[in-house]
N, C-alpha and C positions, 0 to 999 in steps of 0.2 A: 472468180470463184463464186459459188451460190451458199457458199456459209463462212461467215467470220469469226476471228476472237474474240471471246466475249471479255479478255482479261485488259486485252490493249484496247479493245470500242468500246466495250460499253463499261467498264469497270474503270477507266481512266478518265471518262465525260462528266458534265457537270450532274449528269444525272448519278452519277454515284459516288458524288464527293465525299470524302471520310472516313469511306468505307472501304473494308480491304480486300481486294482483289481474288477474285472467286475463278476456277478453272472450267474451260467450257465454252461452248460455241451456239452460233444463231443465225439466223438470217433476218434483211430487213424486211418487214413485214407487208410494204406497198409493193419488191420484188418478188418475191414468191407467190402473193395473191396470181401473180399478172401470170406467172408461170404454170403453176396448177392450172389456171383460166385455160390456160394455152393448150396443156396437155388434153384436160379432159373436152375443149373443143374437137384438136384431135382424133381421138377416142371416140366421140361422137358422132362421126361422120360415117364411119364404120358401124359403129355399133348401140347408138341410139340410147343411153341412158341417162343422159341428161332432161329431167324437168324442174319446167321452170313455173312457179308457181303462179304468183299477181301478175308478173312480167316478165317479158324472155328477154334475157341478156342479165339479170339481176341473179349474181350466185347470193346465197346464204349461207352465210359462216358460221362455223361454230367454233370458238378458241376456247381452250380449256387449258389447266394443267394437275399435276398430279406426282408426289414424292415417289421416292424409290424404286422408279424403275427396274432396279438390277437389285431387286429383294430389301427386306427389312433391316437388315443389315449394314446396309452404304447410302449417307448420304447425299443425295442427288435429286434433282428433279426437271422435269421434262415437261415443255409445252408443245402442246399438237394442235393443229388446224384440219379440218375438215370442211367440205361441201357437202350442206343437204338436199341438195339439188340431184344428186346420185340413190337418194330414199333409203332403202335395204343396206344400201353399200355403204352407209356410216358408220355400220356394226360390224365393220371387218378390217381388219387391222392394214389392210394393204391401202384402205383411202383416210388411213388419219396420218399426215406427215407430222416432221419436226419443226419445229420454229425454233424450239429452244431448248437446249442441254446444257444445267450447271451440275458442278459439284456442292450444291447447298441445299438446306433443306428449304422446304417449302414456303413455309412462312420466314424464310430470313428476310433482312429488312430490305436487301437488295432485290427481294421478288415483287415484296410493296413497291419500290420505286419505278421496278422495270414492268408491274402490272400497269399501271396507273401511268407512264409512258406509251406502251404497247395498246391500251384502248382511248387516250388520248389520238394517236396517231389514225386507230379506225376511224374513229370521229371525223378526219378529214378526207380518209379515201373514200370514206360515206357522200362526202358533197363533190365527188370527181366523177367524168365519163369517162373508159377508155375504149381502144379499137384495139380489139384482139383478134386476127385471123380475120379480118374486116367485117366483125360484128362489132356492134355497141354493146358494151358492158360494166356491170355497176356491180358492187359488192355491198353487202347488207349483213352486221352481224345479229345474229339473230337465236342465238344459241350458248350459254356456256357452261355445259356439262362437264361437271367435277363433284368431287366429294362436298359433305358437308360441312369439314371442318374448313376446307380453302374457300368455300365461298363465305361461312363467315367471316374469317380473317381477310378476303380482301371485299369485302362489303362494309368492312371499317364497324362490323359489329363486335358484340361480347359474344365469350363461346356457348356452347349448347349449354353451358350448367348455370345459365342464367335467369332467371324469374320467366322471362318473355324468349323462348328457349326456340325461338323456330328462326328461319329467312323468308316462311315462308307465307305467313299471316301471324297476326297480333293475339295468339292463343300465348294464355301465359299457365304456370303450374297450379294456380287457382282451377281455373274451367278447364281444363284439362280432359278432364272426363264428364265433360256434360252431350249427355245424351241425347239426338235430333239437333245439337247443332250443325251451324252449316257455314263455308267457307266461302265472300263473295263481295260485291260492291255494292250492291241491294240494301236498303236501311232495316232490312228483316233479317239479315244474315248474323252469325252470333260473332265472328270473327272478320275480319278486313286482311284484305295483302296489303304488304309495305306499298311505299311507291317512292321515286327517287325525291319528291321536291315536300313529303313526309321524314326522310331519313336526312336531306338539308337542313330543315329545321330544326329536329332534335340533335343533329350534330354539333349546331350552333350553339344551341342551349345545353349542351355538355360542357362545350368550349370558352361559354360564358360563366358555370358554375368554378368551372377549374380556376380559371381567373379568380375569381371574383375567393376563392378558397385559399389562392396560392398552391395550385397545385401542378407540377410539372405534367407538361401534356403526355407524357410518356413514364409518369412514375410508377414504379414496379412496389415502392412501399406499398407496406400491407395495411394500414391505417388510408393510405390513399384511397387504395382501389376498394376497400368497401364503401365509403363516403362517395365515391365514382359510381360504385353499379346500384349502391342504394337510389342514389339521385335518378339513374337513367330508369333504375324501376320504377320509381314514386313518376313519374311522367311517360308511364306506358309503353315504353321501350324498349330496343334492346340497343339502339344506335350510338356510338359512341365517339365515330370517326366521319369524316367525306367519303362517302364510297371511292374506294381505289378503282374500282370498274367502272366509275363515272355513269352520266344515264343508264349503262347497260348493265346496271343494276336490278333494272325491271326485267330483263329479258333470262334472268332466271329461275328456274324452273328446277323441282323435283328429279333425281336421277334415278331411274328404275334399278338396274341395277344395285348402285349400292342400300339402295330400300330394301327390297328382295332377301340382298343375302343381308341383314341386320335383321330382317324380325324371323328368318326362319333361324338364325342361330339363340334369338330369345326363345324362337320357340322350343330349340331342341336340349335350351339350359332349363326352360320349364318342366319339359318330360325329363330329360334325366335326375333333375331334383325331386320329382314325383317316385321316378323308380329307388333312388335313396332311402327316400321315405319307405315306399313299400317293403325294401329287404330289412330292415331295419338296425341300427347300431350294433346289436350286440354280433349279429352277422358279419357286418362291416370289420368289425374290432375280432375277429375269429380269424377272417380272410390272410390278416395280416399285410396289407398291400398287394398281394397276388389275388386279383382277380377270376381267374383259375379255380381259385380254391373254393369260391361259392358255389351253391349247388346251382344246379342246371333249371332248377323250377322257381328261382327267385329272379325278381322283376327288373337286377340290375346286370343277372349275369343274360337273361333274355334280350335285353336291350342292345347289352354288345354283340349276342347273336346277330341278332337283326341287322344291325347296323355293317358284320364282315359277311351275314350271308347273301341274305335276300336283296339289301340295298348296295351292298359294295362301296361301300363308304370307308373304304380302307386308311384312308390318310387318316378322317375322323375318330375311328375307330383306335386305331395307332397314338393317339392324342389321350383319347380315354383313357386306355389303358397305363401309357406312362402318369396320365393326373394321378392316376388310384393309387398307385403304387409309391407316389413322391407326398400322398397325403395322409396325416395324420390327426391327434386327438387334438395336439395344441396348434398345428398351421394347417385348420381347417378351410382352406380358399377355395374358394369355389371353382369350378371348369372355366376354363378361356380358351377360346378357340376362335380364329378369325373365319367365318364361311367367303368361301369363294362361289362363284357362278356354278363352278361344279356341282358342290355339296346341295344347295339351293335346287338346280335340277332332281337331283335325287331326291331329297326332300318333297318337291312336288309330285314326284311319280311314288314315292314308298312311304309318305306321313302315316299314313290307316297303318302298314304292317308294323309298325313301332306300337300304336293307341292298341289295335289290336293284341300285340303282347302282354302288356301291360291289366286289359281288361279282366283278359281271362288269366290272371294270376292269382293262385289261391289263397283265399282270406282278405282280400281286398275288399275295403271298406265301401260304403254309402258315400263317404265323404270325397274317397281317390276317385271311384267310379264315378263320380259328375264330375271332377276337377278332369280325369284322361277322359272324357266323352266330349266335357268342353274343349281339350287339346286338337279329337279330333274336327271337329265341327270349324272350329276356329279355325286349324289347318286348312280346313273344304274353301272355307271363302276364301282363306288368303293365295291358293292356288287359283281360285277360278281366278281373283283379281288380279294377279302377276301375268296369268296367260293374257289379258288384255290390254292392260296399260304397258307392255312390254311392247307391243305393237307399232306399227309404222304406219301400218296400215289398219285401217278402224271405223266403223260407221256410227252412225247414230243411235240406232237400237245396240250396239255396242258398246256404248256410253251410257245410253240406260242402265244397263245388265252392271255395267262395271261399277258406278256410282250403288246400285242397290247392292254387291258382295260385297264392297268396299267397307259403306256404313255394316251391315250385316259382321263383319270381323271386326270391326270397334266394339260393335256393342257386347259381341261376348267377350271382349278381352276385356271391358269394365264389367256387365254384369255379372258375366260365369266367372272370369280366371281372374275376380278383384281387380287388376292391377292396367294400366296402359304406360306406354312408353311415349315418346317424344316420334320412334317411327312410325308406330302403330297409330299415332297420332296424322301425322304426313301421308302416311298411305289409307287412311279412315275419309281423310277431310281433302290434302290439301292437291294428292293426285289426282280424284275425278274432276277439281276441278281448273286445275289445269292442262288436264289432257280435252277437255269438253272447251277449252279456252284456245287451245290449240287449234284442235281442230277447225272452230268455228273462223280461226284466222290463217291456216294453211291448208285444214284438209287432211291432215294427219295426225297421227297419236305422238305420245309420247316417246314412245322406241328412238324418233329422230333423235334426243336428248339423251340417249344410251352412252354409258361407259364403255358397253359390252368393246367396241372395237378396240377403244384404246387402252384395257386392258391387257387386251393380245398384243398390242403394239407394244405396251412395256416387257412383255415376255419375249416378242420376235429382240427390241432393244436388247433385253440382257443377253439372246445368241449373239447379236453383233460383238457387245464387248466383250466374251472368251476369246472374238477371234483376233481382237486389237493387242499391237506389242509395244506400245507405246507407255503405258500404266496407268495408271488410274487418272492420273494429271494430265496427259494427252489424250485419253482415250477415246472423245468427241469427236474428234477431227474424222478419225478408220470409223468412227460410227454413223456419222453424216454423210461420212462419203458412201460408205456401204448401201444405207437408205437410200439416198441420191440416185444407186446406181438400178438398185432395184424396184424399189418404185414410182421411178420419173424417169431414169434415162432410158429404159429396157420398153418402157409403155410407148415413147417417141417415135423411140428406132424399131419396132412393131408395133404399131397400131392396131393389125389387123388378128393379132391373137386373141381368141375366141373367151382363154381363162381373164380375160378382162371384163369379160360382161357378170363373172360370179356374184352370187350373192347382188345384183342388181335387176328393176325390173328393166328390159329391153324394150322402148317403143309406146303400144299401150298397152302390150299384153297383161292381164290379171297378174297379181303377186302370185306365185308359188311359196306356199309353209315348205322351210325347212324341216324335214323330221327331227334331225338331230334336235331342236330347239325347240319342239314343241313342249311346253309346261305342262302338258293334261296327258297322258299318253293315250294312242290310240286304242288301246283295249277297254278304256272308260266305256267310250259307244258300242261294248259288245255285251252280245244277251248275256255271255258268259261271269258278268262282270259288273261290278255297283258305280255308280258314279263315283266314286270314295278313289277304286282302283283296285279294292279289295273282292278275289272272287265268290261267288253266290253260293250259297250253300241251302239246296232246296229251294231255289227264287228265292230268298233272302241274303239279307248284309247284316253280318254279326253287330258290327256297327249302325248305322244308318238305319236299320229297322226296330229296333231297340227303344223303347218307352222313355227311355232315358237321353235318347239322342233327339226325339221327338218335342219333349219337353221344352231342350236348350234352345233346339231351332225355333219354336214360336218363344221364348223367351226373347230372343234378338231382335225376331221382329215385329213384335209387339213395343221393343223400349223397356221394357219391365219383366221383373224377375218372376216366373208361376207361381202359385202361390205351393203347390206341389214339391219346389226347390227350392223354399225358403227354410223349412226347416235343417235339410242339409246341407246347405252353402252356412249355416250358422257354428 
């Protein structure tokens, strides 16, 4: 068999003594490397999409994982393997296989164990040669794209709401917002990255304070854990734990995706609290929860225009409308809405037609008008920066550009729109400088390090389990075997099918841009049209040409606020 129980192996072993028995299936992880090895050798002979970067015969791995595969709903979670050696073909759900399918959630403590197992064990097939198809070949992990909250929980750190709140440099909620800082190992840089034998030592001296307090290494008291994260603040930290991903704790990196869609869903809780604003309470308290019922020329019922006409943002829109209607005087809660890749695309093609409605809405103040001019500007750069650190493919004067939108969207989100985030923070600082880190050591961007694929992999996962009759406690097995059949046994036993080279470059040929995926849409480069996306009206952009948009933009990149916009940012 190419996949085991995970209730009789690995939930019966010393590695999970204690602990109770979790349903779900795996493969050993030196097996499967050698397998994929195999296939995409295979594949290769035909159809040429293997490169190899430092060395040929060296794949690069990426191991990730990531909850809920089969919706928010059930939980479960799934670890995938990929090879970056395929470039393009990381971002598609047909080259991220399974390793591993429980019914548990992500951070159960049986994922700790079996993480911290599972890159233990790369550690060793790291110092092996093998012969595959009578090539020498070596395996390198070099990648572990996942969300933010599983890399801190298995980096053995505190979570995001901690003092020193990143994985990704020693920025803490102090300097947060200091502007011209910079992310690096240089002694002029304002911020440093972790690094694994840094996160050793402040482990140790967590480890020593607990002791030395009497404090259970794992105490959930509340009197604990502040005395716990106090301490690891007062000593510059966020470390708390031995990394569970052992050394391969350096090797990560930033994930474009889930960045993306987190600051364009800030962005779009920003504008629709601005359009609140604009209609104003006693409008709101009129409406009665029927959104319907506000007139057609106020700045919230425009918004949802927008959002079901011009942008099609239907699920979003559909969201709005049920918040409005569920919201009232005493359970004021704000919108929540998870962005997916989806909504994020739209977003980048349709930001201006939102700032744009908003603009021209009658009676809007000095004060909204820089706050939605900043929206949009803010918007400009965090699209140019998305369309380039999403990349795989990326040069150097591309890394210029990227690093200069980058900082450019920091600064207005602290000078213009007061406030930054902790993403806004990671995609300001800590992107450009490890996709310029990257590249300098493979040649490629960031995109390698993409969710994008194994997103879709969790969506194609939840068609498998509708079609399992087993239940929710078997339903691994019809779902590994399904996977198994379709994307490893079918590639074997046709080699020569041509839908195998997708989404991959072939040979040396140049990358081909996907349309579907481009962030900027093509009409941006047309005369007909502003860089924004918004169309020209007499060679002008309602937007973009505006006194007031002129202003923000040298505000950003000067560092400092005009003195012109001082009085109404007040």
């Amino acid at each position: 068999r190419y996949w085991r129980d995970w209730s009789s192996d690995v939930c019966s072993s010393d590695l999970m003594v204690n602990k109770p028995p979790v349903p779900g299936c795996y493969r050993p992880l030196e097996n499967h490397l050698l397998q994929l090895a195999d296939m995409y050798l295979t594949l290769n002979q035909y159809h040429k999409i293997l490169h190899w970067f430092n060395e040929e015969g060296t794949f690069l791995v990426a191991l990730g994982a990531d909850g809920a595969p089969f919706g928010k709903d059930e939980t479960a979670t799934a670890f995938l393997i990929s090879f970056l050696n395929i470039l393009d073909g990381v971002q598609s759900c047909n080259n991220n296989f399974l390793l591993m399918g429980v019914n548990c959630d992500e951070t159960d403590p049986l994922m700790f164990a079996y993480t911290n197992h599972l890159f233990q064990e790369m550690k060793q097939i790291e110092g092996k040669k093998y012969k595959v198809k009578g090539k020498d070949v070596k395996f390198q992990c070099k990648m572990i794209p996942s969300d933010q909250k599983w890399i801190a929980s298995m980096a053995g750190e505190l979570n995001n709401a901690a003092k020193y709140f990143s994985s990704y440099g020693n920025v803490s909620k102090d300097d947060l917002m200091t502007i011209g800082g910079t992310l690096g190992i240089g002694p002029d840089s304002t911020w440093k990255p972790w690094n694994y034998e840094r996160r050793l030592k402040d482990a140790q001296a967590v480890s020593d304070f607990k002791r030395k307090k009497k404090i259970e290494e794992f105490s959930k008291n509340r009197n604990d854990r502040s005395k716990v994260t106090t301490f690891i603040s007062s000593i510059g930290s966020r470390q708390e734990f031995v990394p569970y991903l052992e050394m391969y704790v350096d090797e990560v990196k930033p994930e474009p995706l889930h960045n993306t869609n987190n600051a364009w869903q800030a962005w779009n809780s920003d504008i629709l609290t601005s359009a609140m604003k604009m209609t104003g309470n006693q409008d709101l308290a009129k409406a009665n929860g029927n959104i319907d019922a506000l007139s057609r020329q106020s700045a919230l019922a425009k918004y949802l225009s927008c959002l079901e006409g011009t942008m099609k943002a239907t699920r979003l829109a559909k969201n709005v409308r049920k918040w409005f209607a569920e919201r009232n005087e005493k359970s004021n809660k704000n919108f929540q809405y998870r962005f997916t890749g989806k909504e994020s695309k739209i977003f980048c093609w349709y930001f201006a037609y939102l700032c744009k409605e908003l603009k021209n809405t009658t009676g809007i103040t000095q004060s909204m008008l820089c706050h939605v001019t900043s929206l949009a500007y803010s918007g400009l750069c965090l699209r140019n920066s998305v369309a380039l650190y999403s990349r795989v493919h990326i040069t150097e004067a591309d890394i210029d550009t990227l690093h200069k939108q980058c900082e450019l969207y920091f600064n207005c989100q602290v000078l213009m729109l007061g406030k930054t985030t902790p993403t806004a923070w990671t995609i300001g600082k800590a992107i450009p400088y490890y996709t310029s880190e990257l590249h300098k050591e493979l040649g490629y961007g960031l995109g390698l390090n993409s969710m994008q694929g194994r997103e879709a992999k969790h969506a194609r996962l939840s068609s498998y389990s509708q079609n399992t009759t087993r239940g929710k406690r078997l339903r691994w097995w019809q779902i590994f075997k399904h996977e198994y059949m379709e994307t490893i046994w079918l590639r074997l036993h046709e080699p020569t099918n041509l839908s195998y080279r997708r989404g991959c470059v072939v040979g040396d040929e140049a990358p081909r841009p996907v349309k579907k995926e481009l962030y900027i849409p093509s009409w941006c480069n047309s005369t007909s049209f502003c860089y924004c996306g918004l169309p020209l009206l007499e060679a002008k952009c309602d937007i973009c040409n505006s006194e007031m948009f002129k202003l923000i933009k040298e505000s950003c990149e000067n560092g400092k606020v005009n003195g012109l916009l001082k009085s109404i940012l007040k």
